[in-house]
C-alpha positions as CSV (number, residue, x, y, z in Angstrom):
1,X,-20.5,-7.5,11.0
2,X,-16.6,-7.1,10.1
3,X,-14.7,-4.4,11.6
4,X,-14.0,-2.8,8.4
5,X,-17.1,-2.4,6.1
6,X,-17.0,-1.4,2.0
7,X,-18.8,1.4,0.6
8,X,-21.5,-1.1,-0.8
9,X,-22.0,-3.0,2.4
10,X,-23.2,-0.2,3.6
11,X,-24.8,1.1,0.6
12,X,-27.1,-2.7,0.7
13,X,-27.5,-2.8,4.4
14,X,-28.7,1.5,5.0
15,X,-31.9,0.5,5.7
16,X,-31.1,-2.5,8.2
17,X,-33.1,-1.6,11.4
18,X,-30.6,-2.1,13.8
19,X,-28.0,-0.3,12.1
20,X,-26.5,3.2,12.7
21,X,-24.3,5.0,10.8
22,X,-22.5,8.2,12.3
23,X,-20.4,11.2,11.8
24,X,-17.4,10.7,13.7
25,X,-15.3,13.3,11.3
26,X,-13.3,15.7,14.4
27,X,-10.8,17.8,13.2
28,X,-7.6,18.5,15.3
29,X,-6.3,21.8,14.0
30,X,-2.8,22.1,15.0
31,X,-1.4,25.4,14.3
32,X,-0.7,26.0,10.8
33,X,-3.5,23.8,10.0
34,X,-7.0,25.1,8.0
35,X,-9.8,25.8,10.2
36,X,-12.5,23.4,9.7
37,X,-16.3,23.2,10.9
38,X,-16.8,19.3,11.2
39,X,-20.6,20.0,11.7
40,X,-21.0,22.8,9.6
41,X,-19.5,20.2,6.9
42,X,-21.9,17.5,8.2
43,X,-24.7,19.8,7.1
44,X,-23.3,20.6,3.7
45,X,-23.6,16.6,3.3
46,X,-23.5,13.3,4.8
47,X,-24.1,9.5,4.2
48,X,-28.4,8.9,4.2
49,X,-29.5,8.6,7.8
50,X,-26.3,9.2,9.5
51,X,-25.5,11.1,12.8
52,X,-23.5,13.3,13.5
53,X,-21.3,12.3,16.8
54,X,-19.9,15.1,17.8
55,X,-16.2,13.5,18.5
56,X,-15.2,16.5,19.9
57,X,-17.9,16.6,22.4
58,X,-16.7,13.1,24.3
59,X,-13.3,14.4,25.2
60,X,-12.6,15.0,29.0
61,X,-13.2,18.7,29.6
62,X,-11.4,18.8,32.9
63,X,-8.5,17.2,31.4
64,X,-5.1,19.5,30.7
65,X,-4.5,17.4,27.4
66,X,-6.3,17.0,24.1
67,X,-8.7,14.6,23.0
68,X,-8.6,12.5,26.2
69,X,-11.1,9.4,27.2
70,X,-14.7,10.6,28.7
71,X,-15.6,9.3,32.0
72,X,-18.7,6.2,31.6
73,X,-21.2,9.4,32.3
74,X,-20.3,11.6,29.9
75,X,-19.5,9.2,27.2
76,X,-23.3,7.2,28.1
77,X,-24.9,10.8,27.8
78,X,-23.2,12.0,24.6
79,X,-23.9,8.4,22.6
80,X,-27.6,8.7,24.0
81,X,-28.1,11.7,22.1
82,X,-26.6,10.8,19.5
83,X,-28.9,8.2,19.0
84,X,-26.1,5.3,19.7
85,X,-27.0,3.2,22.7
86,X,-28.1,-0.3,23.7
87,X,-28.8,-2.7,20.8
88,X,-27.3,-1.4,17.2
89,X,-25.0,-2.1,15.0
90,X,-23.0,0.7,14.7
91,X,-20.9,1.9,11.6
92,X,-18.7,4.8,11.8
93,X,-16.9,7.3,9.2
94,X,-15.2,10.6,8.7
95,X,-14.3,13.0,6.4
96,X,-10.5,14.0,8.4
97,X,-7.4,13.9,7.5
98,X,-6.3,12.0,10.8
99,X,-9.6,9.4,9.9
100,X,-11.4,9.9,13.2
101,X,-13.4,7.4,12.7
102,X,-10.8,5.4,14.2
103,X,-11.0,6.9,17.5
104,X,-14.4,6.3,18.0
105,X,-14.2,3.0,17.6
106,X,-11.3,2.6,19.5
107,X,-13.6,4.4,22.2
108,X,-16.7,2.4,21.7
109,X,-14.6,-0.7,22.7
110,X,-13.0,0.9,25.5
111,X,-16.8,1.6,27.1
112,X,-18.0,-2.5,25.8
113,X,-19.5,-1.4,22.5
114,X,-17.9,-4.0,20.8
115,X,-20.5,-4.7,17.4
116,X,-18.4,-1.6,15.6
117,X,-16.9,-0.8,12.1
118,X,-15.3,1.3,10.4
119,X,-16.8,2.0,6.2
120,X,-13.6,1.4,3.9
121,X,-12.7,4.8,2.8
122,X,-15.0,6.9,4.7
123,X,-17.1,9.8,3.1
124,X,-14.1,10.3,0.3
125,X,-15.3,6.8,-1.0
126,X,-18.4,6.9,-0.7
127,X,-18.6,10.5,-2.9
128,X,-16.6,9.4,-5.0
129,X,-18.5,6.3,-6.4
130,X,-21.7,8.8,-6.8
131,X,-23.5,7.4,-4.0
132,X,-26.3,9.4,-2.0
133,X,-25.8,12.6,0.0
134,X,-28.4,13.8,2.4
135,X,-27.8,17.4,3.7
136,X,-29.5,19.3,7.0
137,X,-29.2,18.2,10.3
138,X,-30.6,14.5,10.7
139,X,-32.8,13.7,13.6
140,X,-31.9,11.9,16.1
141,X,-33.9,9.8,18.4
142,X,-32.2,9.9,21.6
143,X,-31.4,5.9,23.1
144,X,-30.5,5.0,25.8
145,X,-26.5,4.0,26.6
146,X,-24.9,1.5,28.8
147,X,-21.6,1.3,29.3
148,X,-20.5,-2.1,29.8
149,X,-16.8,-2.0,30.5
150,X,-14.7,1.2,30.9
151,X,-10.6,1.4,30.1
152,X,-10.6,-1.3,27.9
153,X,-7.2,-1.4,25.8
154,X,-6.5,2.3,27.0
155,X,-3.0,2.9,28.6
156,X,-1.6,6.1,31.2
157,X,1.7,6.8,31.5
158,X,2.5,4.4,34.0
159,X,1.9,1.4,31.8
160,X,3.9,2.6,29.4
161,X,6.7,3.6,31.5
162,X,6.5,-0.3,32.0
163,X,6.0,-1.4,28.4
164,X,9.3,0.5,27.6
165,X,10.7,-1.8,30.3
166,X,9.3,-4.6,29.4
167,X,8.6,-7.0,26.7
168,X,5.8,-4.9,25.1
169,X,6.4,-2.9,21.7
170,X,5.5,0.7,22.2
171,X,4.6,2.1,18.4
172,X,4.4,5.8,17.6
173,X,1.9,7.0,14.7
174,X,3.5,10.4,13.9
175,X,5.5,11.3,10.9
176,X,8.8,10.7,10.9
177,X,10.4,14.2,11.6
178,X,8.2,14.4,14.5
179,X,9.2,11.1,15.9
180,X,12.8,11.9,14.9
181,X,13.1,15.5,16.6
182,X,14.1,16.7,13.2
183,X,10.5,18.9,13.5
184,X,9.3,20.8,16.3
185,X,6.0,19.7,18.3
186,X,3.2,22.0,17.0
187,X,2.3,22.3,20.5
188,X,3.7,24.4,22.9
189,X,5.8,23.4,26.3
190,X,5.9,20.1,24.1
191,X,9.6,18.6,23.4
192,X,10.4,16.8,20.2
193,X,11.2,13.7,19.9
194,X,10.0,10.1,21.0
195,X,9.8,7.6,24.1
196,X,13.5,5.7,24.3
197,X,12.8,1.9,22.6
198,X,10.0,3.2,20.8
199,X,9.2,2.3,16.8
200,X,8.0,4.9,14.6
201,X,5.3,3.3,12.0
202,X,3.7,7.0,10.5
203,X,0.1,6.2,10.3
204,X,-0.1,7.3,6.7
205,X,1.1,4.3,6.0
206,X,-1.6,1.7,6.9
207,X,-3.5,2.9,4.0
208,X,-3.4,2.5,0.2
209,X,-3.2,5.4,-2.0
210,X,-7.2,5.4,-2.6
211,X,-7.4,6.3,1.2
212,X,-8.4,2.5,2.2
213,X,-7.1,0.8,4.6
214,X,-4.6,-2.1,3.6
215,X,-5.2,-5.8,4.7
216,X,-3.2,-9.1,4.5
217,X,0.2,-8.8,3.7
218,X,0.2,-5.3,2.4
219,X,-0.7,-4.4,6.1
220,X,1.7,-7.3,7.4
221,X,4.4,-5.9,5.5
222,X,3.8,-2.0,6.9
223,X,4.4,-3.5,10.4
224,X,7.1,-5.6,9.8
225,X,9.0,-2.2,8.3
226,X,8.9,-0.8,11.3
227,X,10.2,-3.6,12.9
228,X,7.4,-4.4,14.7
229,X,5.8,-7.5,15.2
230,X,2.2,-7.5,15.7
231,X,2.1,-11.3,17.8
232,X,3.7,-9.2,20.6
233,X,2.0,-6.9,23.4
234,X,1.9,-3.1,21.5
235,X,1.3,0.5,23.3
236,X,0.3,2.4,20.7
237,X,1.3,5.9,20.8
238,X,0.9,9.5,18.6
239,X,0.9,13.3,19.5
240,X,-2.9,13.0,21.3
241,X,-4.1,9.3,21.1
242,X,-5.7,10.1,17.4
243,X,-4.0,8.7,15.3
244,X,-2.4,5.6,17.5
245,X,-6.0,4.5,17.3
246,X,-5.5,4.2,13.6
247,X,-2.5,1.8,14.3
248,X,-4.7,-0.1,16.9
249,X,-7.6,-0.4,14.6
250,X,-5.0,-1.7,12.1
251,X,-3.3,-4.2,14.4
252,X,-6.7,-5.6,14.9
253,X,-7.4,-6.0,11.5
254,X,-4.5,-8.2,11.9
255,X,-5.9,-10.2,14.2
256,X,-4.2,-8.6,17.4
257,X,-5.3,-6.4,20.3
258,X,-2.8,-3.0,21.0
259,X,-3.6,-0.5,23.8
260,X,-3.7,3.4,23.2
261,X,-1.9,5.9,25.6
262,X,-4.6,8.4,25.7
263,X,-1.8,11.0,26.9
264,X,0.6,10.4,24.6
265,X,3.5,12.7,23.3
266,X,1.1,15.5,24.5
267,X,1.6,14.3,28.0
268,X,4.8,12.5,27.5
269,X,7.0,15.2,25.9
270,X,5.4,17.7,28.2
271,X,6.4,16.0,31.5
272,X,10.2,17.1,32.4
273,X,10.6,13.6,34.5
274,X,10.1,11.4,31.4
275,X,12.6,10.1,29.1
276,X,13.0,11.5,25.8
277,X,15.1,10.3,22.7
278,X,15.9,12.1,19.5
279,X,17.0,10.5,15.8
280,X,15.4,7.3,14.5
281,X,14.6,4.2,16.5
């Protein structure tokens, strides 16, 4: 199965026995941002058969920052009820303006789930060709999860105090007023600005204007823009580890491996001790 799926891949393989296809829609809601009820929107409708994850529900509760990496327990427990363990082919999508789905699978890899992709365009797509909409909660058969490797291309602080230092590209997802300092953080006790040597490559634009994700040279090209080369070791970086999945997903599209810094700006620009640069890179 390819990383990245099309609407009618999915739509000819639904009924595949070994597949699953879930939810992963999580909504951040920054302040200033609509409300919105990712299940409650699940319900309203959702792709035949799917699941809903829950995305929300695999973040670290003991952790200060948002949307942090589960610990091999809780993650193992939350994809078992879900109905996403051992021996599936899993397909993930979402219906979020910061395309979720992206952290899952970023996620998934981190714990060893490895046979993961992402559908082309999400639920947006796939409404938007007329295809099937199921509605109500799905049930799920509970199965069981092992988790096979844990940390996997996820960075802390510490690594990319050293990728700054070192020969490793450290890439920051957020708009461009947020990585210049020209816009405050939406969160508070958080500084503006961006890591010293960092490149800013917005996330927006990794993706065409239908909302799918670019390939080739189009992709190629978004990189190179940003002056970053995707041969090279990358950090990938954003305001919660969100949307630098997007980027990692999209380096590896290219054919290259980046690492997420689960903390990110969250932790980064919150910390007095660590560096902080204003402006563009």
């Amino acid at each position: 199965m390819d990383p990245l799926v099309s609407t009618q891949w999915l739509a000819d393989h639904l009924a595949d026995r070994d597949l699953r296809v879930a939810d992963a829609s999580y909504h951040i809601d920054l302040p200033g941002e609509p409300k919105r009820d990712a299940a409650a929107e699940f319900d309203v409708g959702h792709i035949p058969g799917a699941v809903f994850m829950n995305l929300a529900g695999f973040s670290d509760p003991d952790s200060s920052l948002p949307s942090t990496m589960p610990n091999a327990a809780r993650f193992a427990s939350r994809m078992a009820r879900a109905g996403l363990g051992d021996g599936v082919r899993i397909v993930l999508y979402d219906d979020a303006s910061h395309v979720t789905a992206a952290r899952a699978w970023v996620m998934l890899r981190a714990f060893g789930f490895t046979d993961v992709a992402i559908l082309d365009g999400g639920l947006t797509k796939w409404r938007a060709e007329g295809r099937p909409i199921e509605t109500g909660e799905h049930i799920v058969r509970p199965r069981h999860a092992t988790p096979r490797a844990q940390g996997r291309d996820i960075a802390d602080m510490a690594e990319v105090r050293a990728a700054l230092d070192g020969d490793a590209q450290v890439v920051d997802a957020r708009g461009r007023a947020r990585f210049t300092g020209a816009e405050a953080d939406p969160r508070a006790g958080v500084a503006p600005g961006h890591m010293p040597g960092a490149r800013n490559l917005p996330y927006k634009q990794v993706f065409n204007p239908d909302g799918t994700w670019k390939r080739g040279q189009d992709l190629r090209d978004a990189f190179a823009a940003a002056g970053v080369d995707p041969a090279r070791p990358m950090v990938m970086t954003c305001g919660s580890g969100i949307t630098a999945s997007i980027l990692a997903f999209a380096a590896h599209l290219l054919g290259h491996e980046a690492a997420v810094y689960d903390g990110s700006w969250s932790e980064w620009g919150a910390d007095p001790s660590t560096p902080k640069a204003a402006g563009d890179a």
